[in-house]
C-alpha positions in Angstrom: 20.3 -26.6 -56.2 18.2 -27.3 -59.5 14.8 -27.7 -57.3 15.7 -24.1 -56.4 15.8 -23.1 -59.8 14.6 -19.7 -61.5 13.6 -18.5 -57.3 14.8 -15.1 -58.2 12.1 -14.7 -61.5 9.1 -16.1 -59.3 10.5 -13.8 -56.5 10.3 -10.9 -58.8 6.4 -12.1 -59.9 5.5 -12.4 -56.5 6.7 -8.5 -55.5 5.1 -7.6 -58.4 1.7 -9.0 -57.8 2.0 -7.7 -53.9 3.8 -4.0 -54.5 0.7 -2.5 -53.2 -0.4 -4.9 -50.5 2.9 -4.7 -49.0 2.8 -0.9 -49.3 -0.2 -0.4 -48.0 0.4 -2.3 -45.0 4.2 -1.0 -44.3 2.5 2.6 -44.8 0.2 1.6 -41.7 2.0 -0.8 -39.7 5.2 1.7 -39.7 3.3 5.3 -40.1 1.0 4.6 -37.2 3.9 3.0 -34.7 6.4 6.2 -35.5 3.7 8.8 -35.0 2.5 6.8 -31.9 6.3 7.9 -30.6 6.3 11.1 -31.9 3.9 11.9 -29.4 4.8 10.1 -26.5 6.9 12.4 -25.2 4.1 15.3 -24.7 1.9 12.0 -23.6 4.3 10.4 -20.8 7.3 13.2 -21.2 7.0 14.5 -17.1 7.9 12.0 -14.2 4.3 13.0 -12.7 2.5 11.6 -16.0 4.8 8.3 -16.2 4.2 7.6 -12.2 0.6 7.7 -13.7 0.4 5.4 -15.9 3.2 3.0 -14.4 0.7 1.5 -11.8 -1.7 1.1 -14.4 0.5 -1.0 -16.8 1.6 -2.9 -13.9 -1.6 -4.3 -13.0 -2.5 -7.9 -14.2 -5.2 -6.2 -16.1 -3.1 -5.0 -18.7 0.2 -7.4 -18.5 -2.6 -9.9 -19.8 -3.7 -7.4 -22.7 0.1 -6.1 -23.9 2.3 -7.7 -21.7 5.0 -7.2 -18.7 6.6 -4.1 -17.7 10.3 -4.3 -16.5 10.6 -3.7 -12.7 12.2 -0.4 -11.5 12.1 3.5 -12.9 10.4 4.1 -16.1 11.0 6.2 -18.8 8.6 7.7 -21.7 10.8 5.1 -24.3 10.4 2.0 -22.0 6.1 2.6 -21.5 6.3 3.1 -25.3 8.0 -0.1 -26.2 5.6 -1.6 -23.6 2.7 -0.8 -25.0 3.3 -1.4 -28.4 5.6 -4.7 -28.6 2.9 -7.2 -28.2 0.2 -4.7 -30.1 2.4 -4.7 -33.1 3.9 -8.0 -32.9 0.3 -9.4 -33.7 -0.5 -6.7 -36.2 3.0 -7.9 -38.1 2.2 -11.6 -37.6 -1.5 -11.1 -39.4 0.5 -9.2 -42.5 2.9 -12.1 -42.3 0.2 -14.7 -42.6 -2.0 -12.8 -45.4 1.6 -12.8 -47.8 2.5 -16.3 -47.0 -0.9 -17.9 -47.8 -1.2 -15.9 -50.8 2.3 -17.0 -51.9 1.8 -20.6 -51.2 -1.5 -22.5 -51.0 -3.4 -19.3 -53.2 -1.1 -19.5 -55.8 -1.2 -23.5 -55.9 -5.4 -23.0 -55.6 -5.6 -20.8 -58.6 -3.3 -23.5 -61.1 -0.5 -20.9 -61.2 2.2 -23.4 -59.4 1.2 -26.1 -61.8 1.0 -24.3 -64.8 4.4 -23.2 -63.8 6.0 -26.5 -62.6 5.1 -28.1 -65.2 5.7 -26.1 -68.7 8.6 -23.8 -67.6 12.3 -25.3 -66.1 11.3 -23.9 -63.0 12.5 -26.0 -60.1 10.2 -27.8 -57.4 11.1 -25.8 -54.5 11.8 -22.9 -55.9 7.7 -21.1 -55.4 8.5 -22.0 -51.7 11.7 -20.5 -51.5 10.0 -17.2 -53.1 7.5 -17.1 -50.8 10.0 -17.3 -48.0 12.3 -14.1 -49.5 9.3 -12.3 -50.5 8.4 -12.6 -46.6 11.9 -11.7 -45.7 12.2 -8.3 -47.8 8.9 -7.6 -46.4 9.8 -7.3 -42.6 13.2 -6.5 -43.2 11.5 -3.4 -44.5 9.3 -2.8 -41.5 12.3 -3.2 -39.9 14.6 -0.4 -41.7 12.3 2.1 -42.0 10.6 2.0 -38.3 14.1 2.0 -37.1 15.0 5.0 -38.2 11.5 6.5 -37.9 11.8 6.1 -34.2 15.5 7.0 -33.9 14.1 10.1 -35.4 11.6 10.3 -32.8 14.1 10.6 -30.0 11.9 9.7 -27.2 13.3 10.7 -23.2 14.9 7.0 -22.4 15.5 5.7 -25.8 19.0 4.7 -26.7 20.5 3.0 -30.7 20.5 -0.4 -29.1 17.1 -0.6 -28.3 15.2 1.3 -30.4 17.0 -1.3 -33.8 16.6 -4.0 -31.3 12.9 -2.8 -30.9 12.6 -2.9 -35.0 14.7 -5.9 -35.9 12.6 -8.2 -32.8 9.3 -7.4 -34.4 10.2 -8.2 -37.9 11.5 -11.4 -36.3 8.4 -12.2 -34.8 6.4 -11.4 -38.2 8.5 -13.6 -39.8 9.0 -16.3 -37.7 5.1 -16.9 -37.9 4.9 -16.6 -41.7 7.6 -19.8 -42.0 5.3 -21.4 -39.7 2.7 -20.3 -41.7 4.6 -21.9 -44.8 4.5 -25.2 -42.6 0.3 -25.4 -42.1 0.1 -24.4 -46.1 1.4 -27.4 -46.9 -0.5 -29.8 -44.2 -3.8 -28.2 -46.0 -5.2 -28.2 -49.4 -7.1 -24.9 -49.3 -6.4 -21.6 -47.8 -9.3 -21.6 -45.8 -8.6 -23.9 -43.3 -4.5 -22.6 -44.2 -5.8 -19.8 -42.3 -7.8 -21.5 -39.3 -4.8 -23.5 -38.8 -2.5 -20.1 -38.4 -4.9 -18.2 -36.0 -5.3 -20.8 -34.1 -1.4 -21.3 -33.3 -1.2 -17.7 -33.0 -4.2 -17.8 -30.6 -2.4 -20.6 -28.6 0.1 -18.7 -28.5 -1.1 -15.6 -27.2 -2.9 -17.3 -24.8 0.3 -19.1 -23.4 1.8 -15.6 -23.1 -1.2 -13.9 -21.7 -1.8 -16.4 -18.3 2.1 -17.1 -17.8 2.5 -13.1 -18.1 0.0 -13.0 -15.1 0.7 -16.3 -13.7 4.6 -16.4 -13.5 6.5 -14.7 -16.1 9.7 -17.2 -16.4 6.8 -19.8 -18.9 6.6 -16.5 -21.0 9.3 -18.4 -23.0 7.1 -21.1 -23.8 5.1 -18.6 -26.1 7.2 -17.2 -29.6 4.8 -14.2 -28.9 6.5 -13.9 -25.4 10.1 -13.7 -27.1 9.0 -10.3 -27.8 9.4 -9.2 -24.1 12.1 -11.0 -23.0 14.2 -8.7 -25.5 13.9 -5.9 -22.7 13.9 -3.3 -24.8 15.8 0.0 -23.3 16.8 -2.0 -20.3 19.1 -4.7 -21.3 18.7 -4.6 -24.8 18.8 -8.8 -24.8 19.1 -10.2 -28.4 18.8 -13.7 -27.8 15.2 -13.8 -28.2 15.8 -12.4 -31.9 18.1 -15.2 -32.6 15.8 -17.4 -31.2 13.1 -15.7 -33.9 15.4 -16.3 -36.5 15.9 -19.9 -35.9 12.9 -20.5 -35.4 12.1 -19.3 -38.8 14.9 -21.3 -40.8 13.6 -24.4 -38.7 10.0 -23.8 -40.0 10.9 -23.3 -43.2 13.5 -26.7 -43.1 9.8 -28.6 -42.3 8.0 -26.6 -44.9 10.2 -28.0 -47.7 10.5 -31.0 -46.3 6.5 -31.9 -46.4 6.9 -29.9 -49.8 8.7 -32.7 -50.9 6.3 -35.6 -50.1 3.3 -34.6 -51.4 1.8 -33.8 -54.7 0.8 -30.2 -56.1 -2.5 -29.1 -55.2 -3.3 -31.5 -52.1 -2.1 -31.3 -48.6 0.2 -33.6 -46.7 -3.3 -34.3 -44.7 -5.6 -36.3 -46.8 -9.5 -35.0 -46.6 -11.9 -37.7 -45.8 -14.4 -37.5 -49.2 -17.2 -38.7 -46.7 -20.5 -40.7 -47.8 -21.6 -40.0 -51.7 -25.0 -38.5 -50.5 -26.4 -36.7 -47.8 -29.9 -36.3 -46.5 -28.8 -33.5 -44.6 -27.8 -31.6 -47.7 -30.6 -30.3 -48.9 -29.8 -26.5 -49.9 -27.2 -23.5 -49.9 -28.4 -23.2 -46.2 -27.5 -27.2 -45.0 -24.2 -26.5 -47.2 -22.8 -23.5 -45.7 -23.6 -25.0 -42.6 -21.9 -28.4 -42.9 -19.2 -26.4 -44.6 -18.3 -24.1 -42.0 -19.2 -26.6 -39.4 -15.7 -26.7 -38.0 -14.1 -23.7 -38.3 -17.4 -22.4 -36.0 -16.5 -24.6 -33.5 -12.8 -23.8 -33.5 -14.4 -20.0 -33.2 -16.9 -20.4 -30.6 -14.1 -22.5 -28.3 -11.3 -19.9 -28.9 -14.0 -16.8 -27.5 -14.5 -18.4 -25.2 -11.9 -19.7 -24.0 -10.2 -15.9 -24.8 -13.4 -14.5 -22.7 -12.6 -16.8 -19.6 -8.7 -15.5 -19.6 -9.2 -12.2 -19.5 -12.1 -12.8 -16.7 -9.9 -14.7 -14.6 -7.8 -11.2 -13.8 -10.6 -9.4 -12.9 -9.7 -9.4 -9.4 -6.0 -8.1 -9.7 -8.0 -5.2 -11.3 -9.0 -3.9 -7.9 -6.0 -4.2 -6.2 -4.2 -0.8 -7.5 -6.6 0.4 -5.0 -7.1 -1.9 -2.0 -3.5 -1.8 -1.0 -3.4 1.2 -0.1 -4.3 1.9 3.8 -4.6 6.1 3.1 -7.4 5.4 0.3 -9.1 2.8 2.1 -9.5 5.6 5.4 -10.3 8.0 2.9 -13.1 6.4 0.7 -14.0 3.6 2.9 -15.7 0.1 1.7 -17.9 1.4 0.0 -15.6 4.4 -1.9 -13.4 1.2 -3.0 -15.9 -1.0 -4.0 -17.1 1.3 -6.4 -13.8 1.9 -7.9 -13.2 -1.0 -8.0 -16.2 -2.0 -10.0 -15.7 1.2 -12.6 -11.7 -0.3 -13.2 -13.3 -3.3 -14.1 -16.2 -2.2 -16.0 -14.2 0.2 -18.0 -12.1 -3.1 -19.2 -15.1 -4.7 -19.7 -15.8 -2.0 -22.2 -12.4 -2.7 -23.7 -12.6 -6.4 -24.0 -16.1 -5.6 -25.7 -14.5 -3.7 -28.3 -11.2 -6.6 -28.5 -14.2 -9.2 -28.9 -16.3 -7.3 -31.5 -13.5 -6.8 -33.6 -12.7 -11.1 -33.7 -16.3 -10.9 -34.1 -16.5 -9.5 -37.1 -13.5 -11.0 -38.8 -15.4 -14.4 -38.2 -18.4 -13.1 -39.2 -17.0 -11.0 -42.7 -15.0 -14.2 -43.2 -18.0 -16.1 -44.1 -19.5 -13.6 -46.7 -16.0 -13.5 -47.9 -16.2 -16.7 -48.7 -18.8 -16.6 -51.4 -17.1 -14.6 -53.4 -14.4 -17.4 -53.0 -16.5 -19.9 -54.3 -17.8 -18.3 -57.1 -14.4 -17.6 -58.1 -13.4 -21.1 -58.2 -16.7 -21.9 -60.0 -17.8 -23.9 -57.1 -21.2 -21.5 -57.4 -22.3 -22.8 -60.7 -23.0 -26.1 -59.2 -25.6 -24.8 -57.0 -26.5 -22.4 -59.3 -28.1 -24.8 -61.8 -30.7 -25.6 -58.9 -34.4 -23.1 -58.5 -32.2 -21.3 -56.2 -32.4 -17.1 -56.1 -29.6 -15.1 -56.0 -31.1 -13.1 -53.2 -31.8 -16.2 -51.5 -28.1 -17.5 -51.7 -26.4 -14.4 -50.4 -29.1 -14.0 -47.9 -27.7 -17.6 -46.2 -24.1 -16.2 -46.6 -25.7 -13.3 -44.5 -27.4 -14.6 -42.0 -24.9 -16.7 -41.2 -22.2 -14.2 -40.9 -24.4 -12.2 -38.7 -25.6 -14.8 -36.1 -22.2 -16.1 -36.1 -20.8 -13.1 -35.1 -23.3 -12.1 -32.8 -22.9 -15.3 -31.1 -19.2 -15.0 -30.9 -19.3 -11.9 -29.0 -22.0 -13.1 -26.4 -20.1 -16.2 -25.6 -16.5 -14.3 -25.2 -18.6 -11.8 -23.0 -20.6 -14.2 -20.8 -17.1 -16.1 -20.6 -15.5 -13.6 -18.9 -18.3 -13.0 -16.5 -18.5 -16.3 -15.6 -14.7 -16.6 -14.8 -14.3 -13.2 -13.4 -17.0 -13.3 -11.3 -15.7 -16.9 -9.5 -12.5 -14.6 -8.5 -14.1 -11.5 -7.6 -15.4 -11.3 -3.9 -18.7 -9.0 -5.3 -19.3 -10.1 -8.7 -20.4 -7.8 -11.4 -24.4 -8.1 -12.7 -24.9 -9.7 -16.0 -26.8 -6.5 -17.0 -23.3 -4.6 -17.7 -22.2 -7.4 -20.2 -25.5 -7.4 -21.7 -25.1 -3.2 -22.4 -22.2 -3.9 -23.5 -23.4 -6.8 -26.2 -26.3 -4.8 -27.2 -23.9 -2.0 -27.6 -21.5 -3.3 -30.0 -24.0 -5.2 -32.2 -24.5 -2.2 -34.8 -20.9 -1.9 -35.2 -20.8 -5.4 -36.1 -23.5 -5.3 -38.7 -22.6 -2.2 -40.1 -18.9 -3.9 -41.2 -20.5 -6.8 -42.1 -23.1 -4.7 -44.3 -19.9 -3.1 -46.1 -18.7 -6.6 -47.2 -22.4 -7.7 -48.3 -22.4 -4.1 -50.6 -18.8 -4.2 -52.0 -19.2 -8.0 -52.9 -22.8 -7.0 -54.3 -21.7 -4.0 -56.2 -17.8 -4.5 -56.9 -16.1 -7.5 -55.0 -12.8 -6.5 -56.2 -12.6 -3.9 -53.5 -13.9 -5.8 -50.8 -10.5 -6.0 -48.8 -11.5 -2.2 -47.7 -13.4 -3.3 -45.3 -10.2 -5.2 -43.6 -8.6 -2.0 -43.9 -11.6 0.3 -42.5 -11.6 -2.5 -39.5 -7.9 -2.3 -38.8 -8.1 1.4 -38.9 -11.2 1.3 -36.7 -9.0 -0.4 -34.0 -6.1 1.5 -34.3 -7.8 5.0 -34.1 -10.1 3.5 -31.1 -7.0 2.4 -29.2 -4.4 4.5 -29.8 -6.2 7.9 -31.1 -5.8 9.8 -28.1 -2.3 8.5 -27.8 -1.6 10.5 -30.8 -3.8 13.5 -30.3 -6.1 12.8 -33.3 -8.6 15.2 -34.3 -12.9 14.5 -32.5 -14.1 14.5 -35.9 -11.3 11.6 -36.6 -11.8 9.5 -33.8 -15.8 9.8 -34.5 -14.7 8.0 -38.1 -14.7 4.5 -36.1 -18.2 2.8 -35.0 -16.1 1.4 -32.0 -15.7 5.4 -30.9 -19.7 5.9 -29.8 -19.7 2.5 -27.7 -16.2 2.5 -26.2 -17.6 4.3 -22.8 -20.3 1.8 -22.2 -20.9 0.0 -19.9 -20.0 2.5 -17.4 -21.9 5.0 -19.6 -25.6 4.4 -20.5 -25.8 3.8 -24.7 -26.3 6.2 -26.6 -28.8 5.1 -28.9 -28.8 8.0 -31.5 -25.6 6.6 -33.2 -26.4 3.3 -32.8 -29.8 3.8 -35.0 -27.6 5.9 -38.0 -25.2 2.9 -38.0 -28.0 0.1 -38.3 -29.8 2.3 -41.0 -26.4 2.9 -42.7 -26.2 -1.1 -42.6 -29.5 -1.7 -44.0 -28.9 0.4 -47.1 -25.5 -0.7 -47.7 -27.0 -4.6 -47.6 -29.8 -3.3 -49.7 -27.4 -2.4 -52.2 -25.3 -5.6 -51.8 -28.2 -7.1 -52.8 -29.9 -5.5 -55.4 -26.3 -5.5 -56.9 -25.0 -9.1 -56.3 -28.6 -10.1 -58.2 -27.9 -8.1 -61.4 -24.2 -8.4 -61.8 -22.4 -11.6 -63.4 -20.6 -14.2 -61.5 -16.9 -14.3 -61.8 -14.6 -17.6 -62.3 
């Protein structure tokens, strides 16, 4: 037990450095699931309105978005735990990962695990054993307080069973993936690629659930992400899957410790290649950002699109709420069909755009992130002694950022064209993925024009924009869910491009958001040149 040693101070430390992290995103996480069934009822409360929207949730369309729905009657408590199970088991997963690679490979990056190894009689293990309890107070949390939010709720169909079982299996989930997480921070020496490593599991993952969802739902157990539904909340309340969760967890963490073990502090279990001693292709901040984002780009531009072809490939299963029906096909005819057909899928389109654009935009805000990363660690004042412009240097950051992002979003797009349009039997034109592109471009740039004036100005504050994006996504999607105010949903850039492209754009807001984004990168600017660099 020595190398577990003083766990209990460095626990303390850690809740004490991320009090207001983990408040912040319990306050969301929780607040925003518990109102969501506070409303349900006057939502999906009548048999008339659930008959509604049980077709809809049945079609492939959206089992590949949020999941399966149990065969058989529905109630207002089973659509809600549904819809959200999937929603918020990735939303927990993401708060999981942001705690555990602060806890582990950030706090071994900044010196603090070797300045505290080595002059305190603090035990090897022991930062890793923190890490793991500060994770588990943290969903254990989520779970007690959205368990007895919902009970409060009281939805129509809701029983004690399954609304804890509901709680407990999502903050199972969260930290299941944060062990794992624990696991990838000690193959890596550098959060960075900690974090490329994590999404891309959790991609894998949701991709695994996503085609055997549509595909044949008994390889849903493949996927830890498809644990989720085979709890069967409110209808056979199974708590296997939750076990499963949990030992999945304490095996991840068993593999953690053990590649803790066998490697030194500071550097990962896998070696990094130094490379060649010079370069010709190194010739700038430019060839440098390039070569050193050269792989997570790839691993970007293969996930969209391979995300994009997916959600194409159900396209067709779109269309057949409709086409099965022998009284709609009298009464509208071929041509009556073909067009609803087409609006069903163009209105996902529109939803995928808005799915993409936000992945878009974490790629692309990553990238400027990272330069105030670098000039934290000092890495900056290397490049800095060269005739190179502050201006100049963020403008690479930039541009980058922005390209990358762009181009992210036009691959995941023409993906899903290109897949979708080998199952339809009358494709859809290229010119409704390129509206809907064009569309959600100025929503990109203006996010990534808040990062560019909050690292320019005062980087210490720059994690608002991760807040402002998940709020964004969570009024966008669920807003009307919970009745929200026009002038609240109008607060998210995603609001004024959500209807295209069944709806022409609407320019007007488009131009006020690009403007807004040119002053706020003027700023950036004018700021990041005039203010000292940190270390």
């Amino acid at each position: 037990m020595a190398q577990y040693t003083q766990t209990l101070t460095l626990l303390k430390a850690n809740l004490k450095r991320d009090w207001l992290k983990i408040t912040i995103w319990l306050a969301a996480l929780v607040g925003v699931f518990v109102a969501v069934a506070a409303k349900f009822e006057g939502i999906y409360g009548t048999s008339k309105q659930i008959a509604a929207i049980g077709s809809t949730l049945r079609s492939k369309a959206m089992v590949a978005l949020i999941g399966s729905v149990p065969d058989g009657q529905l109630t207002t408590a089973l659509i809600f735990a549904s819809e959200m199970a999937v929603f918020w088991g990735l939303f927990i997963i993401i708060f999981n990962y942001s705690l555990a690679v602060s806890a582990s490979r950030g706090q071994e990056e900044s010196g603090l695990t070797e300045m505290v190894l080595g002059g305190h009689p603090v035990g090897r293990l022991a930062p890793l054993l923190a890490a793991a309890l500060e994770l588990l107070i943290a969903n254990g949390l989520f779970a007690l307080i959205t368990g007895i939010g919902t009970m409060i709720a009281d939805m129509p169909g809701s029983d004690t069973n399954g609304t804890w079982l509901s709680a407990v299996a999502i903050a199972a989930v969260g930290w299941a993936f944060g062990m794992i997480a624990l696991i990838f921070a000690q193959l890596v020496a550098d959060s960075h690629n900690v974090s490329m490593y994590n999404y891309a599991f959790l991609g894998i993952a949701y991709l695994i659930r996503m085609m055997a969802d549509v595909s044949n739902p008994d390889y849903t157990w493949i996927s830890p992400l498809g644990w989720l539904e085979k709890t069967e909340i409110y209808t056979n309340n199974n708590c296997w899957p939750v076990v499963m969760l949990l030992a999945l967890g304490i095996l991840a963490f068993a593999a953690a410790v053990a590649l803790n073990s066998n490697r030194d502090i500071d550097a990962g279990v896998i070696h990094v290649n130094p490379g060649s001693e010079k370069s010709h292709f190194l010739r700038g901040p430019a060839t440098l950002l390039v070569w050193n984002q050269k792989s997570s780009t790839i691993f970007w531009i293969v996930g969209m699109a391979v995300l994009g072809a997916s959600y194409g490939s159900v396209f067709n299963s779109i269309s057949k709420i409709f086409n099965t029906s022998p009284t709609i096909q009298k009464v509208l005819g071929q041509s009556g069909i073909r067009h609803i057909e087409q609006t069903q899928v163009l209105s996902f389109v529109g939803l995928l755009g808005i799915i993409f654009s936000l992945l878009a935009v974490i790629a692309g805000v990553m990238v400027v992130n990272h330069l105030i990363t670098e000039e934290r660690r000092g890495y900056l004042q290397m490049v800095m002694t060269k005739p190179q412009s502050r201006p100049y240097l963020l403008g690479v950051y930039v541009a980058f950022g922005l390209i990358l992002a762009a181009l992210l979003l036009f691959v995941a797009l023409i993906s899903a064209m290109a897949a979708g349009n080998v199952v339809m039997t009358h494709p859809i034109a290229f010119k409704y993925f390129w509206q809907t592109f064009v569309a959600n471009l100025p929503s990109i740039a203006l996010f990534m024009a808040l990062m560019v004036g909050l690292i320019g100005v005062y980087p210490r504050l720059r994690t608002l924009v991760w807040a402002y994006l998940g709020l964004s996504f969570l009024i966008t999607y669920f807003g009307n869910l919970m009745d929200l105010p026009k002038w609240t949903l109008k607060i998210s850039p995603f609001y004024w491009t959500k209807k295209v492209p069944i709806d022409a754009i609407n320019t007007t807001p488009l131009i006020w958001m690009l403007v807004i984004a040119a002053i706020l990168i003027m700023v950036g600017f004018v700021g990041y040149k005039n203010r000292d660099l940190e270390s």
